[in-house]
LOLOBA-477627 format. One line per 10 residues: number of its first residue (from 1); their letters; for each residue x negated, y, z of N, C-alpha, C. Coordinates in Angstrom, 1 decimal. Example, Ala and Ser with C-alpha at 12.3 -4.5 7.8 and 13.67 -1.06 7.14 Angstrom:
// LOLOBA-477627
1 = AS = -13.2/-5.7/7.8/-12.3/-4.5/7.8/-13.2/-3.3/7.8  -12.8/-2.2/7.1/-13.7/-1.1/7.1/-12.9/0.0/7.9
// end
This chain:
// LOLOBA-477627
1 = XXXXXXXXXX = -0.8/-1.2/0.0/0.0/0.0/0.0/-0.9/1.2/0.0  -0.6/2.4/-0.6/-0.9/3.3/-1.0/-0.1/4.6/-0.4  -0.7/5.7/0.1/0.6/6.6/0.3/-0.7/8.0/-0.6  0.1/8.9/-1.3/0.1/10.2/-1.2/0.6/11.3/-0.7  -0.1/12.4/-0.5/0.6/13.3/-0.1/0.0/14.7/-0.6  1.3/15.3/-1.3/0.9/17.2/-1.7/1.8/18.2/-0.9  0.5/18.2/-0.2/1.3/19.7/1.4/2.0/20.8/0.7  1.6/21.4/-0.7/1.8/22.6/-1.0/4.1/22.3/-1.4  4.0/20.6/-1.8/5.7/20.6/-2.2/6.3/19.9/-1.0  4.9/19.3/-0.6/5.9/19.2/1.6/6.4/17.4/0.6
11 = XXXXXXXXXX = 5.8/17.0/-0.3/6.5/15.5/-0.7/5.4/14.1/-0.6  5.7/13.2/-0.4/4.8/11.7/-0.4/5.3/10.8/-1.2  4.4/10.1/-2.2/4.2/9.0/-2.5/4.1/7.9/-1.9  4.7/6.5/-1.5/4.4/5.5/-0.6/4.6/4.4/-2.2  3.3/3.8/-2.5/3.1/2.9/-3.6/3.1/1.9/-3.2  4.0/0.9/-3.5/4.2/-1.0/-2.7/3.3/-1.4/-3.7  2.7/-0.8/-4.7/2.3/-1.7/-5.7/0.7/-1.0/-5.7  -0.3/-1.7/-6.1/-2.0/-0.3/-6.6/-1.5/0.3/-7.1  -1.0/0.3/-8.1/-1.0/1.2/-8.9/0.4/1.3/-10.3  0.9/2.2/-11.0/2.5/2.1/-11.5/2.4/2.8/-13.0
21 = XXXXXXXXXX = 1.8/2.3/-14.1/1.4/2.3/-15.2/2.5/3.2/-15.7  2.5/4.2/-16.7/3.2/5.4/-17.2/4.5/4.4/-17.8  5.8/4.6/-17.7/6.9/3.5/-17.8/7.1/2.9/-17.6  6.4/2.1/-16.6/6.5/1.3/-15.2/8.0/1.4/-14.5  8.3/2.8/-14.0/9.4/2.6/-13.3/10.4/3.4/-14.0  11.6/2.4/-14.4/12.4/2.3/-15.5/13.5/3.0/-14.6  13.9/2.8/-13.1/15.3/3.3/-12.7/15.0/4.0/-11.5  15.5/4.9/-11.2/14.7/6.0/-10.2/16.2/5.9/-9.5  16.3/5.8/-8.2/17.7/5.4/-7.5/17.5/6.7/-6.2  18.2/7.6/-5.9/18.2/8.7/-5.2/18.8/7.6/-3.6
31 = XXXXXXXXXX = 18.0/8.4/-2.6/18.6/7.5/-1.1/19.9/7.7/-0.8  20.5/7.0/-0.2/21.9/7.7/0.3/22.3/9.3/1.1  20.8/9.8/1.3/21.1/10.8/2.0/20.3/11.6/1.7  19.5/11.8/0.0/18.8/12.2/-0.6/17.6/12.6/0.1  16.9/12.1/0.8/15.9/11.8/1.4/14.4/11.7/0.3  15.1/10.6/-0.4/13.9/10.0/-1.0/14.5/9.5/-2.3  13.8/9.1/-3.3/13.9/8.7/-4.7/12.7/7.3/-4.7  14.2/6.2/-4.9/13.1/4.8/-4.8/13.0/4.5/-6.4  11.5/4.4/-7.1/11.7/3.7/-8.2/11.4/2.3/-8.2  11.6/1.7/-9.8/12.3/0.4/-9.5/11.8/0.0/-11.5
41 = XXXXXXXXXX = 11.3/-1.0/-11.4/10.7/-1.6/-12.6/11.6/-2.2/-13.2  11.6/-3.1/-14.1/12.3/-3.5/-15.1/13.0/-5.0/-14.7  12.4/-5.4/-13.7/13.0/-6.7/-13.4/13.5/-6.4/-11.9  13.7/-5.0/-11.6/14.8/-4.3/-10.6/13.4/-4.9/-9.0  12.3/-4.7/-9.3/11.5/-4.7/-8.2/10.8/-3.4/-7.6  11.1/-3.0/-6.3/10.7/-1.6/-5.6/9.2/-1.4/-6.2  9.1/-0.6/-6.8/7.5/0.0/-6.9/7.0/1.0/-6.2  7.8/2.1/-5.6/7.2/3.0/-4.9/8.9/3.8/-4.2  8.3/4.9/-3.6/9.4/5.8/-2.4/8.5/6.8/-2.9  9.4/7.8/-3.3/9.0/9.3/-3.3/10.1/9.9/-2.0
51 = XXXXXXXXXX = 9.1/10.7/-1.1/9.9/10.9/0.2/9.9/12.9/0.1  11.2/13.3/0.4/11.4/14.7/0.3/11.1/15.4/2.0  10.7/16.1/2.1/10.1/17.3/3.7/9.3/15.9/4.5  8.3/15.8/3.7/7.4/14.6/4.3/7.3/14.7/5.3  6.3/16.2/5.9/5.9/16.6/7.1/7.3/16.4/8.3  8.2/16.3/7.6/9.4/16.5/9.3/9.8/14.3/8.8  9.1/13.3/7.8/10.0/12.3/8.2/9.1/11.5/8.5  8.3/11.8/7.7/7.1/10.5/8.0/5.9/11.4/9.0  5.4/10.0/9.9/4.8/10.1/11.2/3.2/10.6/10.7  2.6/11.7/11.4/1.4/12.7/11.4/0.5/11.6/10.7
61 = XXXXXXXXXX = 0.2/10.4/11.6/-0.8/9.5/11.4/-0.5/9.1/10.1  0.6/8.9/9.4/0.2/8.4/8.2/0.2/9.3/7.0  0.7/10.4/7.1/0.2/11.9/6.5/-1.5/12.6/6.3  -1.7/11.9/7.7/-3.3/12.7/8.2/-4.1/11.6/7.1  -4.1/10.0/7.0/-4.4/9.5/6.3/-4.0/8.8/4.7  -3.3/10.1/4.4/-2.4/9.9/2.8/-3.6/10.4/2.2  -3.9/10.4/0.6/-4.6/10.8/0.0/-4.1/12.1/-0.7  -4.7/13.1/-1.1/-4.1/15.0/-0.7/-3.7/14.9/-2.3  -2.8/15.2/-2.8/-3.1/15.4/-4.6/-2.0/17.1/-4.5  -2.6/17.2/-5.7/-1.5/18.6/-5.7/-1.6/18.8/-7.5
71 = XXXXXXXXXX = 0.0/19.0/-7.5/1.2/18.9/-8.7/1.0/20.4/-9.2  0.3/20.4/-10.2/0.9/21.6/-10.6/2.3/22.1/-10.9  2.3/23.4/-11.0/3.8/24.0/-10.5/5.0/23.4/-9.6  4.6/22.9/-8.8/5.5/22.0/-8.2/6.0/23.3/-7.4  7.3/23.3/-7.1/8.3/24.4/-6.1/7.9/23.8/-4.5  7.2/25.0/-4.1/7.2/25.2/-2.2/8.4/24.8/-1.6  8.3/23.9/-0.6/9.5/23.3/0.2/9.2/24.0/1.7  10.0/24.3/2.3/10.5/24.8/3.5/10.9/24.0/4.3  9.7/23.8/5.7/9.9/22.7/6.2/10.7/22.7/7.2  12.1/22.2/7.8/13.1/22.8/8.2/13.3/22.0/9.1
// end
């Protein structure tokens, strides 16, 4: 498992898989409480969680040890 994280959009990557080859993940399913966006490969198997106001869901220690990336133009989230 893999996690990312870009402070500047406040969002995380958590990869179940190394790594998710460009059309890899065919169906992108929103959480029930729009939380997070789970994608989902072609034979309907989880490949990763994109998580929304990282900083307020997921726990310091695994933030502090995410790897840092930053999205160009990505919109500033307000952490609430």
């Amino acid at each position: 498992m893999r996690v990312t994280y870009d402070a500047s959009a406040n969002m995380a990557y958590i990869y179940l898989v190394d790594t998710i080859t460009p059309g890899a993940a065919v169906r992108q399913v929103p959480a029930e409480d729009d939380t997070a966006i789970l994608d989902y490969d072609a034979q309907g198997r989880l490949l990763g969680i994109e998580i929304f106001s990282a900083r307020r869901r997921l726990h310091p220690e695994l933030l502090a040890g995410a790897e840092r990336i930053e999205r160009e133009g990505a919109p500033r989230e307000r952490d609430a």
